[in-house]
C-alpha positions in Angstrom: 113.8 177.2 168.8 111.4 174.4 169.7 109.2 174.6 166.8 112.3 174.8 164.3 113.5 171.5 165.9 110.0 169.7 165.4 109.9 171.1 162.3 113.5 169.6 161.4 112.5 166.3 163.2 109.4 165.7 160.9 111.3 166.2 157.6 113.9 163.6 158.6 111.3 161.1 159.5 109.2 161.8 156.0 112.3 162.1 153.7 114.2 158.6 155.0 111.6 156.2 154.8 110.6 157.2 151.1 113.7 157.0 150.3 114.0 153.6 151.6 110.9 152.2 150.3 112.0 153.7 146.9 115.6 152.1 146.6 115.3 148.9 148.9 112.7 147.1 147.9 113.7 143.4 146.5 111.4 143.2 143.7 112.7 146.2 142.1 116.7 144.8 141.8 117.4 144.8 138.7 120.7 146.0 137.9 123.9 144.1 135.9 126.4 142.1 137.4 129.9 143.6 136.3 132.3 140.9 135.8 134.9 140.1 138.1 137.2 136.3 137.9 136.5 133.8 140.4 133.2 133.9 141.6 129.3 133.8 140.6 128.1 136.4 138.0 124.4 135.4 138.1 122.6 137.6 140.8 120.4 135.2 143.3 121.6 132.5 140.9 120.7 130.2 143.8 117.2 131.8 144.1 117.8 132.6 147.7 117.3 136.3 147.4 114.6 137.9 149.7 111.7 138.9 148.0 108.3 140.7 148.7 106.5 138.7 145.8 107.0 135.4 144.1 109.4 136.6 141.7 112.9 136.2 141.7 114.5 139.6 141.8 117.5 140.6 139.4 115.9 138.5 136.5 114.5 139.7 133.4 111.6 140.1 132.3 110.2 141.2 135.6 107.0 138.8 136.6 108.6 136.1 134.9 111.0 133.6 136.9 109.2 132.4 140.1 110.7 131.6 143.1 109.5 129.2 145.3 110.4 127.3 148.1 110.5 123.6 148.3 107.7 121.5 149.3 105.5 124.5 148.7 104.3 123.4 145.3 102.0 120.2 145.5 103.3 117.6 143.4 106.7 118.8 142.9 109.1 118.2 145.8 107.8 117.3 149.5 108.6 119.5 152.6 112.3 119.1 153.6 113.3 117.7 150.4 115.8 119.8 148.3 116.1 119.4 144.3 119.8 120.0 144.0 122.4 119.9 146.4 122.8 122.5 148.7 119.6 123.7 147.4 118.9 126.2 150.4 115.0 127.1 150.8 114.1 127.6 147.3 114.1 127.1 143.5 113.3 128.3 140.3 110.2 127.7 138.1 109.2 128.9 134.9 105.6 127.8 134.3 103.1 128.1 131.1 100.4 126.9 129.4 100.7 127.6 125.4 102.4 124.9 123.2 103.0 127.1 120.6 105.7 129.4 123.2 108.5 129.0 124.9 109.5 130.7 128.2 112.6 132.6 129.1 114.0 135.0 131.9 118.0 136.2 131.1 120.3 138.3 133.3 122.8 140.8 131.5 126.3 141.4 132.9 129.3 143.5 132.2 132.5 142.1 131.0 133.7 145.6 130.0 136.3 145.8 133.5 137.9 142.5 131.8 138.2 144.1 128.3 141.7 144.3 128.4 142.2 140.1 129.4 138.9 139.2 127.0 140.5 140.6 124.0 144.0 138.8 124.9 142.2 135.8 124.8 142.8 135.1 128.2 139.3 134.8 130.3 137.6 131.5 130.2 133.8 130.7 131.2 132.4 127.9 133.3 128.6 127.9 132.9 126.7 125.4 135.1 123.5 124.2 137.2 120.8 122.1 138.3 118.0 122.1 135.7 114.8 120.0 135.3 111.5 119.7 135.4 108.4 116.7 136.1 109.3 113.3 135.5 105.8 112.8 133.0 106.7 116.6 131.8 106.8 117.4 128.2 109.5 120.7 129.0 112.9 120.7 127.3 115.1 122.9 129.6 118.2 125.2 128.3 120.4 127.2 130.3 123.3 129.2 127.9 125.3 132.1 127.9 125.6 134.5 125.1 129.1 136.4 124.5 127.9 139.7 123.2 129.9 143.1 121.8 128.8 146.7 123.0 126.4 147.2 120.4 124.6 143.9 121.5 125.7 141.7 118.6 126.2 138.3 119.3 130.1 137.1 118.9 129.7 133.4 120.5 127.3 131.1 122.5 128.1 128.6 125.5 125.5 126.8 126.2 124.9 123.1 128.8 123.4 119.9 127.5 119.2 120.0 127.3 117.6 118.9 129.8 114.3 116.7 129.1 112.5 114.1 130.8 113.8 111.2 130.2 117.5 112.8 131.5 115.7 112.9 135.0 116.7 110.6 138.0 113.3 109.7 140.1 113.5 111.3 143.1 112.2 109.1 146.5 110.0 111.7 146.6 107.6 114.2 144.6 107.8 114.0 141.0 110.1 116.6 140.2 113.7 116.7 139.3 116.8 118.1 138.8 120.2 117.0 137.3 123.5 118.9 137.0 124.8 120.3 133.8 127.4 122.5 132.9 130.0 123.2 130.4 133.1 125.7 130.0 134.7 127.8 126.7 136.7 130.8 126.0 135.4 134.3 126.1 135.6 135.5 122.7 138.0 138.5 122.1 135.9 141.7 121.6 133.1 140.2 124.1 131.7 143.2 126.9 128.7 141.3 127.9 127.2 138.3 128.8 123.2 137.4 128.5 122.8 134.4 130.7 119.5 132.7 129.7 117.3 130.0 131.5 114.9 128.7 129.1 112.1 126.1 128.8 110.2 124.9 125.5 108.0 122.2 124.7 108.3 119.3 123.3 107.1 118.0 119.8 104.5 115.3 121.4 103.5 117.1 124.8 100.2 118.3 125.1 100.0 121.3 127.8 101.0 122.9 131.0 104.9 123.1 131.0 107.5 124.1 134.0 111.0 124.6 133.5 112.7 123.9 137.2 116.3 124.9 138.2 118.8 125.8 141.3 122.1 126.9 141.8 123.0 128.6 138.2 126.3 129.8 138.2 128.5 132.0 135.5 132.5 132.1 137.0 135.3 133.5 134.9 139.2 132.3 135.3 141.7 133.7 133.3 144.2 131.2 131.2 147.6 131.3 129.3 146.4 133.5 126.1 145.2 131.7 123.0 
């Protein structure tokens, strides 16, 4: 009886922690948001998710979107010095070297559980956040959001104003900032996703080494009087 209760005892203790390490791990989130009204769609949209590795868990492509915290990065912002408001510990970065690309991470989610509202013309989108870069930068920074059907075919875009350089307010410290942007639409009817997209490119006269910053990215829905 003794041996069959070791016996038992060693399987629990070699099946949980596998199991753990296998399902838990930050770094491998990647699943969709599925929509719901009234609060943030993006996943770690404030970059404050826990991670193992630089890179900010739930966006796409993996190994793309760092995130780091603030006054971490020389020349950027200064310990105890957040970009954006409420900025918590950490930020985004998006960071390249090749003027001939741009750089991009996206998060997909599921509008499918507000079908029924979306194709009424009821739901509404409020897109927003704090996006920037370097004040002698040569990065032009998008953040949009692209209204897709089930097949993946794109029915509408909502999208902030560009970010550049010269849109940048010197900070008292560091030489990087961030400035609010955001922008609202309807859903359009027949929409069951929505590709949220953080973006830098450079610019015409830059030369190289570009970094696309942001904080506190935020997709809500609301629903409004039908169209």
């Amino acid at each position: 009886m003794r041996v069959y209760f070791f016996i038992l005892l060693a399987a629990i203790l070699f099946v949980v922690p596998v199991h753990g390490q296998t399902n838990s791990s930050p770094s491998s989130k990647t699943s969709a948001a599925k929509a719901s009204l009234g609060r943030n769609l993006i996943l770690n949209g404030d970059a404050e998710q826990a991670t193992d590795t630089m890179w900010a868990p739930f966006w796409q492509p993996g190994g793309t979107l760092e995130e780091a915290g603030y006054g971490q990065k020389p020349g950027e912002w200064r310990k105890g010095v957040q970009g954006a408001p409420h900025g918590g510990c950490c930020y985004f970065r998006l960071e390249w070297q090749d003027k001939q690309t741009s750089k991009a991470a996206f998060q997909t989610i599921d509008l499918s559980a507000l079908s029924g509202d979306i194709d009424q013309g009821k739901v509404w989108g409020y897109l927003s956040g704090y996006l920037g870069g370097l004040l002698d930068g040569g990065t032009t920074v998008r953040l949009e959001v692209s209204w897709q059907d089930a097949a993946g075919k794109e029915l509408d875009k909502l999208s902030v104003s560009a970010v550049m350089p010269m849109d940048l307010r010197r900070p008292f410290a560091g030489a990087a900032s961030v400035v609010q942007r955001q922008q609202s639409g309807p859903i359009p009817r027949g929409a069951r996703k929505a590709v949220v997209r953080f973006s830098g490119e450079p610019m015409k006269d830059s030369q190289f080494g570009y970094l696309a910053l942001a904080d506190n990215l935020s997709l809500t829905l609301s629903e409004i009087a039908a169209q």
